[in-house]
N, CA, C and O atoms as a MOPAC input file, in Angstrom:
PM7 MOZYME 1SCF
protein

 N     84.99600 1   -63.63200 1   -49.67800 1
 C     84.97600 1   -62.26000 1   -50.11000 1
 C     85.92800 1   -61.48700 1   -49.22100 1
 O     85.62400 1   -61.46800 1   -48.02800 1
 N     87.20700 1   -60.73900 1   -49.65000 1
 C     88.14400 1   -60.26200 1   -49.37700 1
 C     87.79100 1   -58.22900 1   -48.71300 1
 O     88.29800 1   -57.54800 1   -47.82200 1
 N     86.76700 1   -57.99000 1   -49.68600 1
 C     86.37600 1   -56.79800 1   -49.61600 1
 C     84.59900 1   -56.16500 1   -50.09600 1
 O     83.78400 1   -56.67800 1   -50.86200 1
 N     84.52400 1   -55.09300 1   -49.40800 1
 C     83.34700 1   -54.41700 1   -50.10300 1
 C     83.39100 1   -52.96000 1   -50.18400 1
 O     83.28800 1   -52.21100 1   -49.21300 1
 N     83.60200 1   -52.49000 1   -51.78400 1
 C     83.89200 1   -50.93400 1   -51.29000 1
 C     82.25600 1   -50.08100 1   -51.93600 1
 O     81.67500 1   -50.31500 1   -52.99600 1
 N     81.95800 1   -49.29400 1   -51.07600 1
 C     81.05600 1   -48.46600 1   -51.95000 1
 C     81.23800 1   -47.08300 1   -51.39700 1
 O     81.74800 1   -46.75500 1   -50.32600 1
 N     80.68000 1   -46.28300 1   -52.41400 1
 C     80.62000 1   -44.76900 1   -52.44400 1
 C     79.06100 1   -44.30000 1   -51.32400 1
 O     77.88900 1   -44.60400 1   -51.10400 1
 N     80.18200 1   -43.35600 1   -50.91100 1
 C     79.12000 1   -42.47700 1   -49.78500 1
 C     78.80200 1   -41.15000 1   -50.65700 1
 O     77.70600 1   -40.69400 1   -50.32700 1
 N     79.50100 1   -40.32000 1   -51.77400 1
 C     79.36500 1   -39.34000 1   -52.25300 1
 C     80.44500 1   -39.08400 1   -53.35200 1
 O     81.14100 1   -40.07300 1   -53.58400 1
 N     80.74000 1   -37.91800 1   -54.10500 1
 C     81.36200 1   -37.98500 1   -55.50600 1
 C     82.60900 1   -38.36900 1   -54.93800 1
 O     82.95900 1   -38.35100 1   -53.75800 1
 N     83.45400 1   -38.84800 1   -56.33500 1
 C     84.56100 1   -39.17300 1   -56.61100 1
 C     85.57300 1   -39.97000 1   -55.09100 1
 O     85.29700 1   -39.77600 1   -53.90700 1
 N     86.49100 1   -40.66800 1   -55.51200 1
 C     87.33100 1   -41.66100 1   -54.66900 1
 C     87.39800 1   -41.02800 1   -53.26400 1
 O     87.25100 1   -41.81200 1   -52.32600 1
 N     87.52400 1   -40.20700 1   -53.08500 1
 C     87.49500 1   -39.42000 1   -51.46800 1
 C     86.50300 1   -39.62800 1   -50.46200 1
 O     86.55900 1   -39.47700 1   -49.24100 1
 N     85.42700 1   -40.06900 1   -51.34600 1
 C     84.25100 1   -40.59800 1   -50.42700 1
 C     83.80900 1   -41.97000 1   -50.63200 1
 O     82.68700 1   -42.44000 1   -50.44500 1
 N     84.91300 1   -42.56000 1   -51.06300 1
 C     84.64800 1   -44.40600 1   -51.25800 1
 C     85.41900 1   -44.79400 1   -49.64900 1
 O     86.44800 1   -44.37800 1   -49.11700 1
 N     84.37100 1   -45.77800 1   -49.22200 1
 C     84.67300 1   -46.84200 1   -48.13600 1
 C     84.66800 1   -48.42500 1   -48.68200 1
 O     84.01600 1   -49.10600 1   -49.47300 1
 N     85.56100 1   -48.55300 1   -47.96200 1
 C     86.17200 1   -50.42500 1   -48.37800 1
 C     86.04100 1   -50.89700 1   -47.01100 1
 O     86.63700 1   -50.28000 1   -46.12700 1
 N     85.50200 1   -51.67500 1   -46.79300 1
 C     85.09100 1   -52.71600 1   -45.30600 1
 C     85.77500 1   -53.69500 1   -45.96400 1
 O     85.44400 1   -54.12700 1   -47.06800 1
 N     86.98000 1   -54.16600 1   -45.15400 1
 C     88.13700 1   -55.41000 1   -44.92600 1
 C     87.06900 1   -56.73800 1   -44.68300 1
 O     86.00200 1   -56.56700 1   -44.09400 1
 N     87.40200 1   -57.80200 1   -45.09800 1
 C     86.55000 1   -59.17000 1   -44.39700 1
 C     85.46800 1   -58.89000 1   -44.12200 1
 O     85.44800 1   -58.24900 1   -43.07100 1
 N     84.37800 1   -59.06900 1   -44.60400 1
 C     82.98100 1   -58.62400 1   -44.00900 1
 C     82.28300 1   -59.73900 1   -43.97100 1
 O     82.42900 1   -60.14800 1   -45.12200 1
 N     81.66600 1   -60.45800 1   -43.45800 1
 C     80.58700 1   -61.09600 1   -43.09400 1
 C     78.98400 1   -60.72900 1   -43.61900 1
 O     78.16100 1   -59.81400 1   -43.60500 1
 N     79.20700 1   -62.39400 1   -44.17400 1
 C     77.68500 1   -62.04400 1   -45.23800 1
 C     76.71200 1   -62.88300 1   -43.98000 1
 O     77.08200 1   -63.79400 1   -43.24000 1
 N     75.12300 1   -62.08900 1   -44.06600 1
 C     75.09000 1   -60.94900 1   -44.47100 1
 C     75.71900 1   -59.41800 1   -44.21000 1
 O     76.19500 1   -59.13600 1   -43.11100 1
 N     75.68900 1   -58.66300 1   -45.07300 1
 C     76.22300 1   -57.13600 1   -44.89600 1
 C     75.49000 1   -56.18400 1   -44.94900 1
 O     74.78200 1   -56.18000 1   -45.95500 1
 N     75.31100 1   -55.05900 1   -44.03400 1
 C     74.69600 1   -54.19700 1   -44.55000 1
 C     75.42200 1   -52.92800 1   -43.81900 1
 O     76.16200 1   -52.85900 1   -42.83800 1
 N     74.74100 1   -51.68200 1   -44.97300 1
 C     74.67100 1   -50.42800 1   -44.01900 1
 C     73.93300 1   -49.06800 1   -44.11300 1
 O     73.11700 1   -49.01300 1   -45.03400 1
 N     73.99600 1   -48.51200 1   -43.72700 1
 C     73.41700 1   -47.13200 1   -44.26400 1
 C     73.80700 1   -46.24500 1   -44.63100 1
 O     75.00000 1   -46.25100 1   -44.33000 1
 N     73.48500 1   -45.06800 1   -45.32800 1
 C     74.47100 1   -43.95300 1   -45.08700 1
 C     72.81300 1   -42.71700 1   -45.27400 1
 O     71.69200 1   -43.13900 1   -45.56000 1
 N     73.10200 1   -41.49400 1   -45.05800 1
 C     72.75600 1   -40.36500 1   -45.61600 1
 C     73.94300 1   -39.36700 1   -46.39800 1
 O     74.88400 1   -38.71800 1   -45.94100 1
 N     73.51000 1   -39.53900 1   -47.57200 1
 C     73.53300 1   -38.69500 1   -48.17000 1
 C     73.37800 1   -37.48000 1   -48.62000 1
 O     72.16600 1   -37.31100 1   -48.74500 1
 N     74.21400 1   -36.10500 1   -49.07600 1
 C     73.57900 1   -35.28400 1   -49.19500 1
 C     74.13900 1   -34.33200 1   -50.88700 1
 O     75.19800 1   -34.48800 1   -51.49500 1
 N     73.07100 1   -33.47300 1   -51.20400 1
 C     74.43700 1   -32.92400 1   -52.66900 1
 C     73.86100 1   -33.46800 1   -53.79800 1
 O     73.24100 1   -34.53100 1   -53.75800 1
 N     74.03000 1   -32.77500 1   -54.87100 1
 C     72.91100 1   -32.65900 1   -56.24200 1
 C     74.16700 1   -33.92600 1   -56.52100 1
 O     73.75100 1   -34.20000 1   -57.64700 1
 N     75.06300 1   -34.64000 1   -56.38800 1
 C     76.24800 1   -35.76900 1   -56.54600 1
 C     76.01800 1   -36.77700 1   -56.23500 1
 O     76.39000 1   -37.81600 1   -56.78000 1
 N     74.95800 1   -36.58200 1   -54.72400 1
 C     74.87000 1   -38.00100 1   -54.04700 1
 C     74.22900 1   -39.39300 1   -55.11700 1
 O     73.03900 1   -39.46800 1   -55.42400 1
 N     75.08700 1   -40.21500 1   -55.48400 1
 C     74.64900 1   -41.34500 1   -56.09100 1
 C     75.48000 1   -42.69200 1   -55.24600 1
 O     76.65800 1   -43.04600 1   -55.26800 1
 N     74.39600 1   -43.17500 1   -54.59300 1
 C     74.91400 1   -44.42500 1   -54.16200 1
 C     75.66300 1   -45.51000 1   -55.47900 1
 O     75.33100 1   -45.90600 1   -56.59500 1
 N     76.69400 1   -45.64700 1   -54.66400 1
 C     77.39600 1   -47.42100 1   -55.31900 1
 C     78.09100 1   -48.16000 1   -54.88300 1
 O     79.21500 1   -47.96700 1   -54.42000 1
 N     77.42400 1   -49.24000 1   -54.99100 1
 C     78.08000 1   -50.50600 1   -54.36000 1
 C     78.79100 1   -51.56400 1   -55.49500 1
 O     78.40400 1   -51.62200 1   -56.66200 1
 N     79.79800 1   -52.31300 1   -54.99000 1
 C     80.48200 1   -53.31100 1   -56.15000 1
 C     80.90300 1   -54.58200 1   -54.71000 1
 O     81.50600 1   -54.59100 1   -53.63700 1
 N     80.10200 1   -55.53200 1   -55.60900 1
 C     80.57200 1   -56.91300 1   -54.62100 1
 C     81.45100 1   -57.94300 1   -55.77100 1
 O     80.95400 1   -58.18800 1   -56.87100 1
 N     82.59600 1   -58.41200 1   -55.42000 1
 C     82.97000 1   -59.71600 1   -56.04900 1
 C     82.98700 1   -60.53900 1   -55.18300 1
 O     83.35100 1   -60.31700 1   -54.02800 1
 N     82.46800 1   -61.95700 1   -55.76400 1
 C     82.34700 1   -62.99200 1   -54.70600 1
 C     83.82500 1   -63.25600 1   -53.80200 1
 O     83.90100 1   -63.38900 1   -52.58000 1
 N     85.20600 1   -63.29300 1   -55.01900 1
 C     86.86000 1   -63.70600 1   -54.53300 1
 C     86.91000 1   -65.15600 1   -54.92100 1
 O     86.04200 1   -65.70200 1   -55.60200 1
 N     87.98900 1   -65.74700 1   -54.44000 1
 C     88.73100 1   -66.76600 1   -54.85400 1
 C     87.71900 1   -67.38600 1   -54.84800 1
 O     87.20700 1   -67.66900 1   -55.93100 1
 N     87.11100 1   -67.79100 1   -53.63300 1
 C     85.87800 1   -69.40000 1   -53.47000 1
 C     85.09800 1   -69.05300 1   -54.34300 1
 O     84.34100 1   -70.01700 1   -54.46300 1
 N     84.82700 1   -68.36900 1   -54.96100 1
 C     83.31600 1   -67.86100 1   -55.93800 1
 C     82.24200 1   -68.14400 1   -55.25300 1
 O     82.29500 1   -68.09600 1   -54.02400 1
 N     81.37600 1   -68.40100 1   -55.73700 1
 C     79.86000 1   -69.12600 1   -55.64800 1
 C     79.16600 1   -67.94300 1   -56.19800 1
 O     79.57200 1   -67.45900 1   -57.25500 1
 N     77.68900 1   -67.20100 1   -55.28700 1
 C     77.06800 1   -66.37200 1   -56.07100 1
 C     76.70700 1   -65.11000 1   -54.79800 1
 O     76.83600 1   -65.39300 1   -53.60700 1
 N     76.42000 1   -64.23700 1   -55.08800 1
 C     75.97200 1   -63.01700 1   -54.53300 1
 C     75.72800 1   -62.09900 1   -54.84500 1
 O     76.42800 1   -61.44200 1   -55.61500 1
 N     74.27300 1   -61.59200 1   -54.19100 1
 C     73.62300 1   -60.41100 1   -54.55400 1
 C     73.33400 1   -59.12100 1   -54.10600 1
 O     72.26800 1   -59.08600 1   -53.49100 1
 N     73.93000 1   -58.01100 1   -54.20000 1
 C     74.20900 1   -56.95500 1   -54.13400 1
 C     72.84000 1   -55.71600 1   -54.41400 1
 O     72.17100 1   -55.67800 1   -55.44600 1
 N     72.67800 1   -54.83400 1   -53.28400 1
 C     71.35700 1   -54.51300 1   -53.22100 1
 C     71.53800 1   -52.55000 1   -52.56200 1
 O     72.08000 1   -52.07600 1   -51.56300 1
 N     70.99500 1   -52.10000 1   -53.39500 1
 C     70.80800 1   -50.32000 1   -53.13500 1
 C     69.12000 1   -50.20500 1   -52.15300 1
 O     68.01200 1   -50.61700 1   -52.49600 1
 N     69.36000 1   -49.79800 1   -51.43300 1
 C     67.67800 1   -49.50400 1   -50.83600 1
 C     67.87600 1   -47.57100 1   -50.75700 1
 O     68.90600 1   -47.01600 1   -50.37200 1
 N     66.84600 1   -46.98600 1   -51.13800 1
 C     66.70300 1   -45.91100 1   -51.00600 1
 C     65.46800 1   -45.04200 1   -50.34400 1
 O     64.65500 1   -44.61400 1   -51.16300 1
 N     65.25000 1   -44.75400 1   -49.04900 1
 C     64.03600 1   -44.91900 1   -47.83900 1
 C     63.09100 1   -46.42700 1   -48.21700 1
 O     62.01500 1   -46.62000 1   -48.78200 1
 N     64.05000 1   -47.25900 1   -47.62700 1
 C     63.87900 1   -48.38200 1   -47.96500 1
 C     63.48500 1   -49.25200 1   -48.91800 1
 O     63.38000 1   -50.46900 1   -48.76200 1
 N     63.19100 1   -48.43600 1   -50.23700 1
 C     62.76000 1   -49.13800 1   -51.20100 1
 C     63.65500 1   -49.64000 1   -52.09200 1
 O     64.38700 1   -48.77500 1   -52.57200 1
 N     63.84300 1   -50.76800 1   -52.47900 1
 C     64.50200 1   -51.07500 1   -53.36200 1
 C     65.20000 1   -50.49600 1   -54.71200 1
 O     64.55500 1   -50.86500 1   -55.69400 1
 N     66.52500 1   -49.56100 1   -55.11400 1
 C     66.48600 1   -48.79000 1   -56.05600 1
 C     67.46700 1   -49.47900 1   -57.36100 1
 O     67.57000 1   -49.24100 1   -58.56400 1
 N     67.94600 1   -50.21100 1   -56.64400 1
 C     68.54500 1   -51.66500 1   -57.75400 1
 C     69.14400 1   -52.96400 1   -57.18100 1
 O     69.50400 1   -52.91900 1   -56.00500 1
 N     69.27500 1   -53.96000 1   -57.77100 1
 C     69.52600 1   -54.97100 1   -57.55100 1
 C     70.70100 1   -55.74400 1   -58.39600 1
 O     70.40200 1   -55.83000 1   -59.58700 1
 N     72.03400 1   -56.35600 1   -58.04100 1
 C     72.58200 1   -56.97800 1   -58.97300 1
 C     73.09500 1   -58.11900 1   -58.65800 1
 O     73.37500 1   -58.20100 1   -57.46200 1
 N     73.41200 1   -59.39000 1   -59.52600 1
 C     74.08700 1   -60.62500 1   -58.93800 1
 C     75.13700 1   -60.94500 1   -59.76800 1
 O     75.13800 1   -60.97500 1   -60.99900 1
 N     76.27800 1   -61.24900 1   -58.78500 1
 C     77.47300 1   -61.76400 1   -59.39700 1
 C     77.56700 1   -63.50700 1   -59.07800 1
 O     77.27400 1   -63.94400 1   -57.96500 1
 N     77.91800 1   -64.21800 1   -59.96900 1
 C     78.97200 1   -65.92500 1   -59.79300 1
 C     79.98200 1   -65.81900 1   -60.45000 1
 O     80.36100 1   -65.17800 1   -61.42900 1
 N     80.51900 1   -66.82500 1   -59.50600 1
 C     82.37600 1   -67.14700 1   -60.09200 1
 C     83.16900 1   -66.34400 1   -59.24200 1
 O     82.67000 1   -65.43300 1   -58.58100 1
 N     84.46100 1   -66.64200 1   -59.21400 1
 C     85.48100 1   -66.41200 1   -58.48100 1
 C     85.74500 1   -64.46400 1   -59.19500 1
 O     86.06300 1   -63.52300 1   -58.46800 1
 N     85.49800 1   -64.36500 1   -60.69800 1
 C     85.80900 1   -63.11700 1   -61.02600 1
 C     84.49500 1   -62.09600 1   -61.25800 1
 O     84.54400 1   -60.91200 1   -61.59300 1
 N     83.33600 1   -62.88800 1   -60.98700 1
 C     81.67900 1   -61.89900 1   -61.49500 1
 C     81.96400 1   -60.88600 1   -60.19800 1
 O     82.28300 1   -61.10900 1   -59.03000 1
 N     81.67300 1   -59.55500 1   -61.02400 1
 C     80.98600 1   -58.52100 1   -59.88400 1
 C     80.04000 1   -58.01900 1   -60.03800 1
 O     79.52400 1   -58.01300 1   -61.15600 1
 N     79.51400 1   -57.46700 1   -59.06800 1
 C     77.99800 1   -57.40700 1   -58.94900 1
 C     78.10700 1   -55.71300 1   -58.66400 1
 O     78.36700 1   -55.25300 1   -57.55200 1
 N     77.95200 1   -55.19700 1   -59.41900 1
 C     77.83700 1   -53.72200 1   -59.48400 1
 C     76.32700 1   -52.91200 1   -59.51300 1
 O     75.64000 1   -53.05200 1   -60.52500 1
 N     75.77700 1   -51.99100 1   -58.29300 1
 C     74.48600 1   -50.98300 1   -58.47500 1
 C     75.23400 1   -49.65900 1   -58.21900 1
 O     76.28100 1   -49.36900 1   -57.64000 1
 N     74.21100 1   -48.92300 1   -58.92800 1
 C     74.37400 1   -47.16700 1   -58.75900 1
 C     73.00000 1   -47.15400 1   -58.34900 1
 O     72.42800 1   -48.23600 1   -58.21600 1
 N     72.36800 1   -46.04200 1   -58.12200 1
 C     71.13900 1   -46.09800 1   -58.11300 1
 C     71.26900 1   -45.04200 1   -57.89800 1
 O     72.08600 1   -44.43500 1   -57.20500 1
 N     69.92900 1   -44.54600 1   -58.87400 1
 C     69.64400 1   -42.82100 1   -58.42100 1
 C     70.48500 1   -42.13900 1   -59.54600 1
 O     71.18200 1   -42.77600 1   -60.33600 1
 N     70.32400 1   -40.49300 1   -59.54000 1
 C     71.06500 1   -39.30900 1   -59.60600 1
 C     70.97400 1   -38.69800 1   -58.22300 1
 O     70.23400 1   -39.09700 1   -57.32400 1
 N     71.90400 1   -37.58100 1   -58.16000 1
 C     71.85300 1   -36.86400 1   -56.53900 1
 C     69.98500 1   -36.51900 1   -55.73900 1
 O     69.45100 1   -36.68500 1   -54.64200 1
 N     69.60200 1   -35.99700 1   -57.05400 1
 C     68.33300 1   -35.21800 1   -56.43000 1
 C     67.40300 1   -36.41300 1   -55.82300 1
 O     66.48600 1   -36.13100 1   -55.05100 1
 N     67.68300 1   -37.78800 1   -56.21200 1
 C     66.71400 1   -38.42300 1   -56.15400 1
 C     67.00700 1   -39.61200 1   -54.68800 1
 O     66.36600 1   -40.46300 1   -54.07100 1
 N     68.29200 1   -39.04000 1   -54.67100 1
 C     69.21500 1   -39.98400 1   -53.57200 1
 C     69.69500 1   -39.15600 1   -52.12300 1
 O     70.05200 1   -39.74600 1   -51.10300 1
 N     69.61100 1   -37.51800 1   -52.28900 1
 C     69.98000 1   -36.56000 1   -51.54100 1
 C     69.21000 1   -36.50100 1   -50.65400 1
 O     67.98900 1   -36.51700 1   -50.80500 1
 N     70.16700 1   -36.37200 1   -48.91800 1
 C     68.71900 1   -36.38300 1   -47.96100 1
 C     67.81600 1   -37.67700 1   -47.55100 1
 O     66.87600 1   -37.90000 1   -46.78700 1
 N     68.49300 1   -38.29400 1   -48.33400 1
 C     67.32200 1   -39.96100 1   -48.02300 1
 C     68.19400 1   -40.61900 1   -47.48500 1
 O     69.38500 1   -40.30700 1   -47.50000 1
 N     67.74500 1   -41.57000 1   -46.96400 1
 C     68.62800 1   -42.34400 1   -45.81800 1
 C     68.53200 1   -43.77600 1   -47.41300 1
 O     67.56300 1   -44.08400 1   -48.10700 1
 N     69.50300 1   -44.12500 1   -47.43300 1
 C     70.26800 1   -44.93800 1   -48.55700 1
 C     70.82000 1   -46.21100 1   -47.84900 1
 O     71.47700 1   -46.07500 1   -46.81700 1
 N     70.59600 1   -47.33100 1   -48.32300 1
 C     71.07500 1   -48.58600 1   -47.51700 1
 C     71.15300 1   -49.61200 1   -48.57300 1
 O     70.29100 1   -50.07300 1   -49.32200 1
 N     72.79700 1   -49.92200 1   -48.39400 1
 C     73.73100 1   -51.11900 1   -49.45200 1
 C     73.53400 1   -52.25400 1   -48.31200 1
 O     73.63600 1   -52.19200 1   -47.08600 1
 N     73.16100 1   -53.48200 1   -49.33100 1
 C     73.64700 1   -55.15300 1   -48.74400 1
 C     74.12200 1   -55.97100 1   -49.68400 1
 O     73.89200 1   -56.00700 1   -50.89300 1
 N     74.88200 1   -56.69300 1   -48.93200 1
 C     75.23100 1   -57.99100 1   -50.10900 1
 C     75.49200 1   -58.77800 1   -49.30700 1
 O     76.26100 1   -58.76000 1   -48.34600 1
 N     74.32000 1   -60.06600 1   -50.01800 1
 C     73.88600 1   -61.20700 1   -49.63200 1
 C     74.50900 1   -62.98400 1   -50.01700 1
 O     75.06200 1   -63.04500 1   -51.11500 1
 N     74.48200 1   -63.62900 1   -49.64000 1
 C     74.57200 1   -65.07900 1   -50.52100 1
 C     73.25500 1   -65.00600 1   -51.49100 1
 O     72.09500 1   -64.74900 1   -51.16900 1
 N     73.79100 1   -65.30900 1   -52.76500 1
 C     72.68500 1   -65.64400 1   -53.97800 1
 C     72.29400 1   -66.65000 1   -53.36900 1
 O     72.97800 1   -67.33600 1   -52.60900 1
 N     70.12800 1   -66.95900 1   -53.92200 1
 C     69.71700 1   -68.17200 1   -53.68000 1
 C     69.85400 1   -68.90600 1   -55.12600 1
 O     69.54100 1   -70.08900 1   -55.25000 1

């Protein structure tokens, strides 16, 4: 896996891309703003295999997705702002079992 970009808040200005990352991954963010909608997008890259891609929102689980193959991506949003604003928000992406 070459990359992982996800959104901290609206539109491309608030997307972060972490270079080479090491699975496992994680992070947090707070959020704030009737906008705030977490999203994360994992592709496995060239080697493929499988991985699963994960939104936590005050730690609870707010979606889950899995990508395989060299081209599957594994895309979550989770939330609208009101429901994501102010909460401490936490993306991972894992090796699929």
């Amino acid at each position: 896996m070459s990359e992982i970009p996800y959104a901290t808040g609206p539109g491309d200005a608030d997307e972060v891309v972490v270079e080479g990352p090491r699975l496992p991954w994680r992070t947090s963010v707070r959020m704030t703003g009737a906008e705030a909608v977490p999203v994360l997008s994992v592709t496995p890259g060239e080697d493929g295999g499988r991985i699963e891609s994960v939104i936590r929102v005050d730690d609870l689980e707010a979606m889950r997705s899995t990508a395989a193959g060299a081209s599957g991506t594994s895309v979550c949003i989770a939330g609208t702002g009101d429901a994501c604003a102010g909460r401490r928000n936490g993306a991972e992406a894992v090796p699929a079992r």
